[in-house]
C-alpha positions as a Markdown table, in Angstrom:
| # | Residue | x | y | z |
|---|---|---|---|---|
| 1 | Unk | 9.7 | 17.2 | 19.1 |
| 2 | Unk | 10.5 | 18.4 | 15.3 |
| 3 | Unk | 12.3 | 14.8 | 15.0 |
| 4 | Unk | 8.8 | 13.2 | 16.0 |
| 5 | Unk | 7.0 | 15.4 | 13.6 |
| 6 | Unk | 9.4 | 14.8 | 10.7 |
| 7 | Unk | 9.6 | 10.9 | 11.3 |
| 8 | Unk | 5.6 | 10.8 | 11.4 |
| 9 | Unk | 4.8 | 13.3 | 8.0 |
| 10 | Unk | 7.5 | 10.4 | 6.4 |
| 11 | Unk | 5.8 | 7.5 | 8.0 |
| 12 | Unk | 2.6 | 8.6 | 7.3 |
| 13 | Unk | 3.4 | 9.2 | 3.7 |
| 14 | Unk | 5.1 | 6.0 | 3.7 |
| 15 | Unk | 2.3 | 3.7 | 5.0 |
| 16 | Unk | -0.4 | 5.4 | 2.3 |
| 17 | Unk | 1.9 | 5.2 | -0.4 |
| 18 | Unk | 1.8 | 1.4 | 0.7 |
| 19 | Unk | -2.2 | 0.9 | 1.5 |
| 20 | Unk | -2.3 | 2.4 | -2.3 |
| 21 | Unk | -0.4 | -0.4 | -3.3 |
| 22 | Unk | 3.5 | 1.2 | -3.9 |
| 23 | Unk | 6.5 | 0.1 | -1.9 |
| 24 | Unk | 8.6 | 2.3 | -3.7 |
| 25 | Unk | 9.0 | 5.4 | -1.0 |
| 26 | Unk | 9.3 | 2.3 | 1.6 |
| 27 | Unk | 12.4 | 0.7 | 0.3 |
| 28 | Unk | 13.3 | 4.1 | -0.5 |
| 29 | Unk | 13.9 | 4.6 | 3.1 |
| 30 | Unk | 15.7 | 1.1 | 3.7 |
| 31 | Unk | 19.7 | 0.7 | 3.7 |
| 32 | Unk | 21.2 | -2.0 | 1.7 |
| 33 | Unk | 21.7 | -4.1 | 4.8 |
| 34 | Unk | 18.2 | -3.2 | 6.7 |
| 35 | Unk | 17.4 | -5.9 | 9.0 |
| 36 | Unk | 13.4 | -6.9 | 9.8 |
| 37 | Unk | 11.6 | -8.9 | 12.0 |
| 38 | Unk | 8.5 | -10.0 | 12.1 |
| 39 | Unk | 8.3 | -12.5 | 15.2 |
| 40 | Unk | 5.7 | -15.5 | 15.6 |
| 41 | Unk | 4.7 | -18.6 | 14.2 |
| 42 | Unk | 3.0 | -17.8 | 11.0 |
| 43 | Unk | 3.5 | -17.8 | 6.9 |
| 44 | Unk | 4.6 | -14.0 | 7.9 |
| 45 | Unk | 6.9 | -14.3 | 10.7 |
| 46 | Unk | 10.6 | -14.0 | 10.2 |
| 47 | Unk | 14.1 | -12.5 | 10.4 |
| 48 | Unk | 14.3 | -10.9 | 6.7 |
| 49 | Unk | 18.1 | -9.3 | 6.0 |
| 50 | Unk | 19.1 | -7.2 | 3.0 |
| 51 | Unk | 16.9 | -5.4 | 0.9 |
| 52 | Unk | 16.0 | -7.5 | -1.2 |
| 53 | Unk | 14.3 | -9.9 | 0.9 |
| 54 | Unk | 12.2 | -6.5 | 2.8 |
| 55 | Unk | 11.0 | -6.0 | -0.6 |
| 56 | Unk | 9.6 | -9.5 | -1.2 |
| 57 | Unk | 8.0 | -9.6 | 2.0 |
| 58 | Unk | 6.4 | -6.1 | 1.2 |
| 59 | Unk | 5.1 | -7.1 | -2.3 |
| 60 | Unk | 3.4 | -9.4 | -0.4 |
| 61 | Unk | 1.4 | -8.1 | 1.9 |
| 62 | Unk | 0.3 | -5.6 | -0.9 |
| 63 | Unk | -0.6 | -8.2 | -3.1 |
| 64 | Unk | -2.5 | -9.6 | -0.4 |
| 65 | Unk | -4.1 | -6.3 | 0.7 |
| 66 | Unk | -3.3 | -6.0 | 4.2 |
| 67 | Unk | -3.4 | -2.1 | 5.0 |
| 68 | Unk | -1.2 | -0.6 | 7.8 |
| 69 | Unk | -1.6 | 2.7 | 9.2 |
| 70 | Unk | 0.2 | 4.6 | 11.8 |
| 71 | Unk | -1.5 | 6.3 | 15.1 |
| 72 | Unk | 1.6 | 7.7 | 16.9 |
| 73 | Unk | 5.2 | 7.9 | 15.9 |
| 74 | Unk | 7.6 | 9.2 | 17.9 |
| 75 | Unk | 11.3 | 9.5 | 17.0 |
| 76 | Unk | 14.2 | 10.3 | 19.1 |
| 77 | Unk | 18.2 | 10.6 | 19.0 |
| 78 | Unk | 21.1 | 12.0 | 16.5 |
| 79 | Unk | 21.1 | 11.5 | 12.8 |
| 80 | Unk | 23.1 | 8.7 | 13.1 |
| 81 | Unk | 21.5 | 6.9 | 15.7 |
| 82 | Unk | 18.2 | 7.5 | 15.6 |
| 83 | Unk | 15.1 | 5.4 | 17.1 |
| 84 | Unk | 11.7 | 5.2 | 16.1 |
| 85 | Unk | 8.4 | 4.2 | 17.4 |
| 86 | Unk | 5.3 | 3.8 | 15.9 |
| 87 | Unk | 1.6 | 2.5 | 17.1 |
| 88 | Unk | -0.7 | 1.6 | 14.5 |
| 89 | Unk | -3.1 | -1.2 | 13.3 |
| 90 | Unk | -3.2 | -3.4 | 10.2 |
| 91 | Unk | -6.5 | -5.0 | 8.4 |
| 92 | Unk | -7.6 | -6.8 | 5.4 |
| 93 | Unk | -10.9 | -6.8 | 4.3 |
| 94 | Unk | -12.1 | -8.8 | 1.3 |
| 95 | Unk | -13.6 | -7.6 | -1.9 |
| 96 | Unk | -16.7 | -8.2 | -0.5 |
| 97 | Unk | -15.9 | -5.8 | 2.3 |
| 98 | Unk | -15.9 | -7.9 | 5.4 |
| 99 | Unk | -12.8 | -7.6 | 7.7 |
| 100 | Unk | -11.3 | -11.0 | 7.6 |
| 101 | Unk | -7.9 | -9.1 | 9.5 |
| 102 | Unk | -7.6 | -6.6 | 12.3 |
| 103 | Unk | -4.5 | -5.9 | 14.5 |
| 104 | Unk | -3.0 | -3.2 | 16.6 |
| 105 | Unk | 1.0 | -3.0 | 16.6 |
| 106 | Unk | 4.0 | -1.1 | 17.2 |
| 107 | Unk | 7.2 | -0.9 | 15.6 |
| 108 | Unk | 10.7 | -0.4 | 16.8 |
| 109 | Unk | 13.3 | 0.6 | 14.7 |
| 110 | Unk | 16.6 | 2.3 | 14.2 |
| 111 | Unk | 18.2 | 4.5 | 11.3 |
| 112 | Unk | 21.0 | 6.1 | 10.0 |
| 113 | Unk | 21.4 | 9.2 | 8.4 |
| 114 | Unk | 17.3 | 8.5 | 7.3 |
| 115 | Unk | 18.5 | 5.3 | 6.7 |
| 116 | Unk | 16.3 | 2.5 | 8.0 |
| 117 | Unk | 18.7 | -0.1 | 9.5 |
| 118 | Unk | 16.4 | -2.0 | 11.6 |
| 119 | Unk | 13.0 | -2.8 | 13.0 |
| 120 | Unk | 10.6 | -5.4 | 14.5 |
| 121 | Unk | 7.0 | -5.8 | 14.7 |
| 122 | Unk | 5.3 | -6.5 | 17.7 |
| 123 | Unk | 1.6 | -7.5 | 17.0 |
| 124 | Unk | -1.0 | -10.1 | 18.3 |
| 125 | Unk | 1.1 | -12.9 | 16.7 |
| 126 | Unk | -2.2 | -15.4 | 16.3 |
| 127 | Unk | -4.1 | -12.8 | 14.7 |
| 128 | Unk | -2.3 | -13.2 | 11.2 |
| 129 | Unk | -2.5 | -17.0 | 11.4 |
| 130 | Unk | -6.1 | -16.6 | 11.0 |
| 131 | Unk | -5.2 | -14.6 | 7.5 |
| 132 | Unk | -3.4 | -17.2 | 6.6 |
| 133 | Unk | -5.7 | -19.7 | 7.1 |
| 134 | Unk | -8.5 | -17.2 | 5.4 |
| 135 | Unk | -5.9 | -17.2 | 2.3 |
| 136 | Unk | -5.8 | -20.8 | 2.4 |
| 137 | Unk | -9.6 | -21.3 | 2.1 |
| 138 | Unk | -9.3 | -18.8 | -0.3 |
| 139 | Unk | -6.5 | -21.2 | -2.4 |
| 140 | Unk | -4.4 | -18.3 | -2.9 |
| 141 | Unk | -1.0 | -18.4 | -4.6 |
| 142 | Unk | 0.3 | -16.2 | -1.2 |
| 143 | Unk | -1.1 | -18.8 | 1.0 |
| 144 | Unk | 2.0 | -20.1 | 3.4 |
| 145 | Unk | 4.5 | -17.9 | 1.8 |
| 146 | Unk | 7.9 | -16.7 | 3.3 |
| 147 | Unk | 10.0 | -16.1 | 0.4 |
| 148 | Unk | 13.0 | -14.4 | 1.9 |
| 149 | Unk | 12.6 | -15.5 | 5.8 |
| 150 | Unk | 15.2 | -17.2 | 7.6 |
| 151 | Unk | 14.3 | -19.0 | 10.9 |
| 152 | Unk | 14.1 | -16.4 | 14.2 |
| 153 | Unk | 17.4 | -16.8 | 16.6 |
């Protein structure tokens, strides 16, 4: 129960720092070789390895807005093995305030001595081709992107 607790005060924190626009305590958390994967068949979707390449696709979705923001997290395991869930939603809404993006999801990852060492999304995987096809209409330069991505085994 005080694993759950911890993990959500850090996720929490996390996830605002990001809605706010910094990644920083995010890739903070990451290990050199984190692994994440976003599955589907959309400019998002991916199997991203290393650092690096989490950081790109991050700087993305904050550059394009998109918010996330946790409901439940729940943690579980030793400090070298530890798993983590979390249920939460994501949105964009224009400038003009109308919600172009909504989606519910849960994440399940692993870590390491607070090292993140892997995670996946699980989402409604046509919901974000409709953001991409928003950004499109909207010519922006993130339209299609997947800097970083290789294809999904």
């Amino acid at each position: 129960m005080l694993l759950s607790w911890l993990a959500a005060r850090v996720i929490r924190y996390v996830m605002a720092r990001a809605r706010a626009g910094e990644i920083k305590p995010t890739l903070l958390l990451d290990a050199p070789d984190v692994r994440f994967v976003f599955p589907g068949d959309n400019s998002w979707s991916g199997s991203y390895a290393g650092r690096e390449s989490h950081q790109r696709w991050l700087e993305r979705l904050v550059r394009v807005g998109v918010k996330t923001e946790p409901d439940e997290v729940v943690a579980t395991g030793w400090p070298w093995r530890t798993t983590v869930c979390i249920r939460g939603r994501s949105w964009y809404d224009t400038p003009a305030g109308e919600r172009i993006y909504d989606n519910r999801f849960v994440i399940w990852g692993h870590l390491s001595w607070g090292r993140l060492k892997d995670y996946e999304v699980y989402e409604d995987t046509i919901k974000p081709r409709e953001l991409d096809a928003f950004l499109a209409r909207a010519d922006s330069p993130d339209a299609g992107s997947r800097a970083g991505a290789s294809a999904l085994a």
